[in-house]
C-alpha positions as CSV (number, residue, x, y, z in Angstrom):
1,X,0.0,0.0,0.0
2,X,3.0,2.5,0.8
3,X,4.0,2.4,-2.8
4,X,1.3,1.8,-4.3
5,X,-0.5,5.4,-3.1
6,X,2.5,7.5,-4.6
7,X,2.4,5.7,-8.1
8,X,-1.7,6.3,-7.9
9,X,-0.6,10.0,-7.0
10,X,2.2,10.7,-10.0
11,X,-0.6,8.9,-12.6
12,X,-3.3,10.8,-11.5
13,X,-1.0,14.2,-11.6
14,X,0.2,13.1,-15.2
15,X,-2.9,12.7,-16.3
16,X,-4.7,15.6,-15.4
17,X,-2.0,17.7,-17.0
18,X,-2.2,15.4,-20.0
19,X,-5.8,14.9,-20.3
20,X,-6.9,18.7,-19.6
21,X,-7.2,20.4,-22.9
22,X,-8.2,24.3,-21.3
23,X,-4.5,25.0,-20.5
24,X,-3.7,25.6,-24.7
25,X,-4.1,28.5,-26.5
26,X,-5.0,29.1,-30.0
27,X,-1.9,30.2,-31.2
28,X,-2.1,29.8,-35.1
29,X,-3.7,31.7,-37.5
30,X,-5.5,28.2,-39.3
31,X,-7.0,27.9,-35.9
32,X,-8.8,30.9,-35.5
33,X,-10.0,30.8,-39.2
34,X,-11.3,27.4,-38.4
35,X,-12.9,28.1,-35.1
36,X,-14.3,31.2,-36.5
37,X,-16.1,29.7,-39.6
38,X,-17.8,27.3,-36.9
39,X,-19.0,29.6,-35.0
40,X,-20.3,31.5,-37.5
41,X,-21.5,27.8,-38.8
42,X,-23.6,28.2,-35.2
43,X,-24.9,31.6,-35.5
44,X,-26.5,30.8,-39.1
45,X,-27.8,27.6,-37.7
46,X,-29.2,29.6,-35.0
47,X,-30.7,31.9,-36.9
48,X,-31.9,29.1,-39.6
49,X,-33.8,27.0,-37.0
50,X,-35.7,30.6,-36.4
51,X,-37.2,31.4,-39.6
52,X,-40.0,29.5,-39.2
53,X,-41.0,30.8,-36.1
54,X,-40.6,34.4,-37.8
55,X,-42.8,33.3,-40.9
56,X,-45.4,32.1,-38.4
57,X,-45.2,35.5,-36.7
58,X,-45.1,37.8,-39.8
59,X,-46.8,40.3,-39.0
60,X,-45.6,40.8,-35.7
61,X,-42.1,41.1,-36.7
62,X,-43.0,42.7,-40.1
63,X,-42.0,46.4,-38.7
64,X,-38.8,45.3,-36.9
65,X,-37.6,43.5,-40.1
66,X,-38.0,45.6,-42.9
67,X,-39.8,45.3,-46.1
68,X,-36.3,43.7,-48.0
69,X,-36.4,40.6,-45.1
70,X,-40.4,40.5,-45.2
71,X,-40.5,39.8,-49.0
72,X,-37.7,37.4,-48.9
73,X,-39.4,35.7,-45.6
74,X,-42.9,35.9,-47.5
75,X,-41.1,34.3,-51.1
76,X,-39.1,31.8,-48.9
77,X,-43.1,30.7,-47.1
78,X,-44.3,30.2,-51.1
79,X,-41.4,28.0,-52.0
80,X,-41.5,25.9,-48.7
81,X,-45.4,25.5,-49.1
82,X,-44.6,24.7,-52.7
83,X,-41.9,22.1,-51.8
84,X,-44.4,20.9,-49.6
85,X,-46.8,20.2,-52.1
86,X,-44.9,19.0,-54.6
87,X,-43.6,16.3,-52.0
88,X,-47.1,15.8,-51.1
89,X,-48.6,15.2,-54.2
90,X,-44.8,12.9,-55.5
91,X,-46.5,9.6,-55.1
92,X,-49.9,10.1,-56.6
93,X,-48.2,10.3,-59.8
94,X,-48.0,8.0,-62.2
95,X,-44.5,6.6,-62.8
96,X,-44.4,8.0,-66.1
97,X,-43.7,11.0,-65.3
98,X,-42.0,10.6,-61.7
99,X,-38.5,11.9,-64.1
100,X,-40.0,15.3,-64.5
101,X,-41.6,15.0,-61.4
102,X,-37.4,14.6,-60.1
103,X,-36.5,17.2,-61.9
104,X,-38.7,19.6,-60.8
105,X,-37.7,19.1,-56.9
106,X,-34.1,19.5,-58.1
107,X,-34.8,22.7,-59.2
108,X,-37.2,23.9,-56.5
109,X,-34.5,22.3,-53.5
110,X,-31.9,24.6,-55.2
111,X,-34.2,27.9,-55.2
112,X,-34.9,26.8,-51.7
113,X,-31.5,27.2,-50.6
114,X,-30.5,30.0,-52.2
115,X,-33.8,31.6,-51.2
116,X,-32.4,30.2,-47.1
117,X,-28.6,31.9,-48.0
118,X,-30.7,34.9,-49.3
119,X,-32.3,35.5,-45.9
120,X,-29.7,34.4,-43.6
121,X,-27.1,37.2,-45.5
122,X,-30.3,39.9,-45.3
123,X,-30.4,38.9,-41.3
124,X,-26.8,38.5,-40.3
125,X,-26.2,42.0,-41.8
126,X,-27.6,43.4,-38.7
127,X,-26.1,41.9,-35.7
128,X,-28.8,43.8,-33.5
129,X,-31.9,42.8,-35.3
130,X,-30.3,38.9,-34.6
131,X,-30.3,39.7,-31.2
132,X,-34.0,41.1,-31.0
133,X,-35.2,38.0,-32.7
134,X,-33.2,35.5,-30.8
135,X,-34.9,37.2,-27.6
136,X,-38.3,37.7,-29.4
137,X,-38.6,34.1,-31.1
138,X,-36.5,31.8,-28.9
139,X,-38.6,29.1,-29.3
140,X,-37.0,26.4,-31.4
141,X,-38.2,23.1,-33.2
142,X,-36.2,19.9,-30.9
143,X,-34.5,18.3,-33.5
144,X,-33.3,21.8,-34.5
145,X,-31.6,22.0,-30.9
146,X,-30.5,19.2,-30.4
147,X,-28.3,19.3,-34.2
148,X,-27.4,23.0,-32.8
149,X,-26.0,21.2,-29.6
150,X,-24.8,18.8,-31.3
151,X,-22.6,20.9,-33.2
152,X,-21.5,23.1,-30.9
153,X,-20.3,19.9,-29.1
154,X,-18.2,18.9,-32.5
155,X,-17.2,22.9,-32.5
156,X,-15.2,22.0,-29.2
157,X,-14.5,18.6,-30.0
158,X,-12.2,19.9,-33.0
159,X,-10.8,23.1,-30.7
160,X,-9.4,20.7,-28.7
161,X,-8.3,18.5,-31.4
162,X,-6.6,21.9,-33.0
163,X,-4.9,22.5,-29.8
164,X,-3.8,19.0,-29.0
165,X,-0.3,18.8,-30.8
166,X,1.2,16.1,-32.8
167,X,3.6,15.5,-30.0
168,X,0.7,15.6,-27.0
169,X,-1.5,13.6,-28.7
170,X,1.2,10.8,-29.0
171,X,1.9,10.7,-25.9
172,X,-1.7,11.0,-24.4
173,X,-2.1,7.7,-26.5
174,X,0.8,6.2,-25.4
175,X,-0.3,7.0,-21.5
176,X,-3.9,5.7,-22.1
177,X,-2.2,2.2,-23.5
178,X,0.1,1.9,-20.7
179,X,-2.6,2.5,-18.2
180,X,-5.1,0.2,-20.0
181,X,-2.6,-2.6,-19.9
182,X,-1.6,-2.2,-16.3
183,X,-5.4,-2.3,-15.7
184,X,-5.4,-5.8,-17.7
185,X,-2.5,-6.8,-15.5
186,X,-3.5,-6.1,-12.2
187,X,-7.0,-7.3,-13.4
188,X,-5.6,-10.5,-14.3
189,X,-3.7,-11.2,-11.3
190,X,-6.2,-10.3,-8.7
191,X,-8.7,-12.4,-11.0
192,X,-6.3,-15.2,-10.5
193,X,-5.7,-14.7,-6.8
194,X,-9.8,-14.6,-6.5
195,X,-10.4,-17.7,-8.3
196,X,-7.3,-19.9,-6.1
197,X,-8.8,-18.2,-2.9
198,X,-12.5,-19.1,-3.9
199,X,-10.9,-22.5,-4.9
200,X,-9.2,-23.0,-1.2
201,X,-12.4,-21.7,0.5
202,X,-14.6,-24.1,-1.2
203,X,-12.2,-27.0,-0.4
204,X,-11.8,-25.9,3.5
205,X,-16.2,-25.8,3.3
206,X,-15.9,-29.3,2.2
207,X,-13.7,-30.6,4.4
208,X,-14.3,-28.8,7.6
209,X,-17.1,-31.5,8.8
210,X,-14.5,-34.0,8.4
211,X,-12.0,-34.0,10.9
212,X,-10.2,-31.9,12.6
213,X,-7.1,-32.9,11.5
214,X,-8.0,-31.7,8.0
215,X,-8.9,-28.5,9.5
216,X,-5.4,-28.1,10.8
217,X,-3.8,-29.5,7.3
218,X,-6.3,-26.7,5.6
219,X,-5.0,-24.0,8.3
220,X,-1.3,-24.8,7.0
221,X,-2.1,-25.2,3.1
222,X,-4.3,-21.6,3.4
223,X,-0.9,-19.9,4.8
224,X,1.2,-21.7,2.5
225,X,-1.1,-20.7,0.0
226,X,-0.8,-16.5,1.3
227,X,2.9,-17.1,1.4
228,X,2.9,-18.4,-2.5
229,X,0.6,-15.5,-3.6
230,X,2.8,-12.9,-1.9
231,X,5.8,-14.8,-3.2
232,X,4.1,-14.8,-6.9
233,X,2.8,-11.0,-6.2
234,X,6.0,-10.3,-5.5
235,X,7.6,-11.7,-8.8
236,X,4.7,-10.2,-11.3
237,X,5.2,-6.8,-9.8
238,X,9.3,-7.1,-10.4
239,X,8.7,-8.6,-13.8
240,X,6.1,-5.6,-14.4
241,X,9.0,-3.1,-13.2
242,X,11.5,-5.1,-15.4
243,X,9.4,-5.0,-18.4
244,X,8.2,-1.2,-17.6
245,X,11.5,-0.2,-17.8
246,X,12.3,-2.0,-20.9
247,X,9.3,-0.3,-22.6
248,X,10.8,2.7,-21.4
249,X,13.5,2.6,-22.8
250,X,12.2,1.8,-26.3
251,X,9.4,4.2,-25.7
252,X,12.2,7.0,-25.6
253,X,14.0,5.8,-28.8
254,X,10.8,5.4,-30.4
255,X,10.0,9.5,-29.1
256,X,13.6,10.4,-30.5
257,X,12.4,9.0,-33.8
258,X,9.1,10.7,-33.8
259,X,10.6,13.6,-32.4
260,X,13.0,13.8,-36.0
261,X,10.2,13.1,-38.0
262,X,8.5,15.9,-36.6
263,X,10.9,18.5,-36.6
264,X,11.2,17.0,-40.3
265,X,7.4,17.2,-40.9
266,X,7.4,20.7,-39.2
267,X,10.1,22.5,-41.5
268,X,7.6,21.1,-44.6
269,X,4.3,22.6,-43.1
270,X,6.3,25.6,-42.7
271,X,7.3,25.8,-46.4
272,X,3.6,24.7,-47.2
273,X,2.2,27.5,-45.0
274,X,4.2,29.6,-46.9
275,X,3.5,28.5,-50.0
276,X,-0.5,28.7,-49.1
277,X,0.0,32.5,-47.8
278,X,1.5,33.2,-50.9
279,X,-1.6,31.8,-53.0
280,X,-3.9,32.8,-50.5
281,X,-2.2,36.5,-51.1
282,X,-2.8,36.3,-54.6
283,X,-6.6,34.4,-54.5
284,X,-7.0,37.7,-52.3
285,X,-5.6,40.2,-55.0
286,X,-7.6,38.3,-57.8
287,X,-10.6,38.2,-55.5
288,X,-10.3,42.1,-54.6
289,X,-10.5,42.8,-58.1
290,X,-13.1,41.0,-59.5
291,X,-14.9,42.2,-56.8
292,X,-14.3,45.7,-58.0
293,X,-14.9,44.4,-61.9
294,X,-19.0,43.4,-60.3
295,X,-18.8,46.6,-58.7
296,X,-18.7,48.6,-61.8
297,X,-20.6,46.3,-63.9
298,X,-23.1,46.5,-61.5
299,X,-23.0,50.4,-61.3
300,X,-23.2,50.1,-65.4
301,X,-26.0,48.0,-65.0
302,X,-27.8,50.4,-62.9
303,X,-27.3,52.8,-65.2
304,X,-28.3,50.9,-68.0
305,X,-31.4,50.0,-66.7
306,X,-32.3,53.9,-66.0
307,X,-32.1,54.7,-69.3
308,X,-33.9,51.8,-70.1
309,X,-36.7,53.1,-68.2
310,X,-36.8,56.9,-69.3
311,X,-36.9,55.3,-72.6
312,X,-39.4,52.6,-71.5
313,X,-41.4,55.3,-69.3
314,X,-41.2,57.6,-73.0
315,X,-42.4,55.3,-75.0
316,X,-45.3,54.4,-72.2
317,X,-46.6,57.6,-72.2
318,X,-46.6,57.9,-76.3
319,X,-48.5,54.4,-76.2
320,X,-50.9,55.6,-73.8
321,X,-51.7,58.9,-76.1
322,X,-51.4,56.6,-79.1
323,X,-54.0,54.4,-77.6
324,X,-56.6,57.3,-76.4
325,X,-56.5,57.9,-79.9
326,X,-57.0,54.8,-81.6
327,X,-60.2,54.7,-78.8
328,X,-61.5,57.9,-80.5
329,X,-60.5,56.6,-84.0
330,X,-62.2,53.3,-83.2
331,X,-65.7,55.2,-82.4
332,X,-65.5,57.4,-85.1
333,X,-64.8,54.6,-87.4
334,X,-67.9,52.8,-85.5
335,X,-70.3,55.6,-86.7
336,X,-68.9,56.1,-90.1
337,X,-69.5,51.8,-90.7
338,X,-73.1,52.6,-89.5
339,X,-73.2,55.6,-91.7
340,X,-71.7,53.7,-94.4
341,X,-74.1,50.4,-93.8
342,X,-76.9,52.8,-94.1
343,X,-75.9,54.5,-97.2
344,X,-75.3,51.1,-98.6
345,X,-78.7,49.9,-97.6
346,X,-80.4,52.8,-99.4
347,X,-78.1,52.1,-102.5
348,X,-78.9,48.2,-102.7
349,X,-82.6,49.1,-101.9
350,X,-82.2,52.4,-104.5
351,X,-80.4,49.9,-107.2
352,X,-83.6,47.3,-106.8
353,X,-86.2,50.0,-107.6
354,X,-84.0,50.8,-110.6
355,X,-83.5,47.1,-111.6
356,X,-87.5,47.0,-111.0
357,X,-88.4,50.3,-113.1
358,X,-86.0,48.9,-115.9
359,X,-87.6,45.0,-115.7
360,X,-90.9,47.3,-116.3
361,X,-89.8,49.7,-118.8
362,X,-88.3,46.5,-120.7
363,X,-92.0,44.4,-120.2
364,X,-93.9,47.8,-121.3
365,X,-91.4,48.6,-124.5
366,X,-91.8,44.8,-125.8
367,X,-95.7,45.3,-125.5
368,X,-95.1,48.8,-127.3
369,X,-93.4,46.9,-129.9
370,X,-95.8,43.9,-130.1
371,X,-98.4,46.4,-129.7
372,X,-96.6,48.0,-132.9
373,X,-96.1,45.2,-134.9
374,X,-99.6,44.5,-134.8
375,X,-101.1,47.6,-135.2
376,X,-98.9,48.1,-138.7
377,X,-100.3,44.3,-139.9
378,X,-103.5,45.3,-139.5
379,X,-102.9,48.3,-141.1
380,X,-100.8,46.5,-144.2
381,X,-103.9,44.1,-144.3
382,X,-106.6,46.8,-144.5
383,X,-104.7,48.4,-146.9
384,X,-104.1,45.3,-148.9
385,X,-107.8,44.7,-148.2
386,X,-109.5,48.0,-149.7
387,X,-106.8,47.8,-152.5
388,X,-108.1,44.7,-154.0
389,X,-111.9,45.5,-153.3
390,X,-111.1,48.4,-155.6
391,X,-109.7,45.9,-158.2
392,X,-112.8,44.3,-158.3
393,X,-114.9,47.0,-158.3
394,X,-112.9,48.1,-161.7
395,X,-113.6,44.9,-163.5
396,X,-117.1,44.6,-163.2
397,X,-117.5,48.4,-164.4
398,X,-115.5,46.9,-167.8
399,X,-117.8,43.9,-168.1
400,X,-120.7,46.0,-168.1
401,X,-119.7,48.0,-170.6
């Protein structure tokens, strides 16, 4: 027990300076990028697992957002009803057209998300208005906080992973194997020791309504017995020690080694730090300026599109006049067609007297004519007649004389 208390001590001393991550520092650059995209990862899932507790609230929270936030809230509430539909209404389709049916939730997942990045930008640019709604709408779906949880628990999972180094997280390994197999040993042995002592108990029960004798003969095996498990004690623990040492000592080469390769491996992450500030430097330049390049585009754009509308707005206003006047064309040209179906009535109804008077005039000339004809026979015939009644007259007058 008197040296088994001081090595409990130094391993419980070792491992709390080992094992306790809070005495680090960030002291890298890569490790407050990283830590600070996660928690900005956070705050958007924070803000994410919000929105529909703002779009059920709309019009409370319509004067502290804004009219930009309300119509992007109000667009993202038509495409999530949409989605909701669409999803809804997926397996009462027929399978013909379940590719279309595909392609339209594509299409409608991606305006989603963009129409979730859309909001989350509008809300995050004004730190104070997240704070209002976080105190306003705290109220969160469960599965929502317990991913939020969740990640906030992998957010200082990997801190402390960032913080271990290389070197510290070796040997934290090393110290958990060691103290996981002198576990197993001790384990072992006092396994051992508990089944020969259960062994010699049950013998002693078995044999103790025997005789006496036995009794005594039990007595002396049970200390020979104590004096063989201290004597065996004795001879693991000094082989443990013998072999701890020896582990020891090829634990320390094996450190030296890894101790090389990371001085090795250290002198390359610094030339590839370097190299990656250097391209970082220049993605930044390129960046910088293309950012500038949307800038004016953008600005051309705008301008663009105002002359676009003067011109639009122009033209507007001469369609508007253009149109009052085809209105007032279009009546005018309603009572000259009822003037000019009028006038044409009176023509057609004029031209069928005149066809009439003529049918007339044509019936009443052939009777003239008829009329005519006969009249000048008759007269032809009379003549004829009274011409030859003179004849005859004539001849008798020369046969009487």
């Amino acid at each position: 027990k008197a040296m088994a208390i001081p090595e409990k001590a130094v391993i419980t001393l070792d491992a709390m300076k080992m094992l306790d991550p809070c005495r680090l520092k960030p002291d890298s650059m890569e490790t407050e990028r990283i830590v600070t995209v996660l928690d900005e990862t956070i705050a958007k899932l924070e803000m994410s697992s919000l929105i529909p507790r703002i779009i059920g609230s709309l019009d409370r929270f319509a004067d502290m957002l804004g009219p930009e936030i309300t119509n992007s809230l109000i667009e993202h509430q038509k495409l999530s009803k949409e989605m909701e539909h669409l999803l809804a209404s997926s397996g009462e389709e027929d399978a013909m057209r379940a590719e279309e049916q595909r392609g339209r939730l594509c299409l409608l997942e991606q305006r989603l998300k963009c129409s979730v990045r859309n909001v989350l930008r509008l809300l995050l640019a004004n730190p104070s208005l997240c704070q209002a709604l976080k105190y306003e709408a705290w109220a969160r779906e469960s599965p929502a906080e317990v991913f939020i949880k969740a990640f906030g628990e992998f957010r200082n999972f990997m801190l402390e992973r960032l913080l271990t180094s290389p070197m510290e997280e070796e040997e934290k390994i090393q110290f958990m194997e060691e103290i996981s197999l002198q576990v197993k040993k001790n384990t072992e042995a006092i396994t051992a020791l508990q089944a020969e002592l259960a062994a010699a108990i049950r013998t002693r029960e078995e044999e103790i309504h025997k005789k006496d004798n036995v009794i005594k003969d039990l007595k002396t095996s049970m200390q020979d017995l104590a004096k063989d498990c201290k004597a065996g004690i004795q001879q693991i623990k000094q082989e443990g020690e013998k072999q701890q040492k020896e582990e020891l000592q090829a634990s320390q080469a094996r450190c030296a080694r890894l101790q090389q390769d990371i001085q090795q491996l250290g002198a390359q992450l610094n030339a590839l730090v370097l190299e990656h500030r250097a391209s970082e430097l220049a993605l930044r330049t390129r960046n910088c300026r293309l950012e500038r390049e949307i800038v004016n585009w953008i600005q051309k754009y705008d301008t663009d599109m105002g002359e676009k509308q003067a011109e639009y707005e122009e033209v507007h206003a001469a369609y508007v006049e253009e149109k009052a006047q085809l209105s007032l064309l279009t009546e005018k040209h309603a009572v000259l067609l009822q003037e000019y179906s009028q006038i044409e009535e009176e023509r057609r109804t004029h031209q069928m007297q005149k066809e009439q008077a003529l049918k007339e005039l044509n019936a009443m000339t052939l009777a003239a004519t008829r009329i005519q004809a006969f009249w000048r026979g008759y007269l032809v015939r009379s003549l004829f007649k009274s011409k030859r009644k003179k004849k005859k007259k004539g001849k008798g007058k020369k046969a009487k004389k």
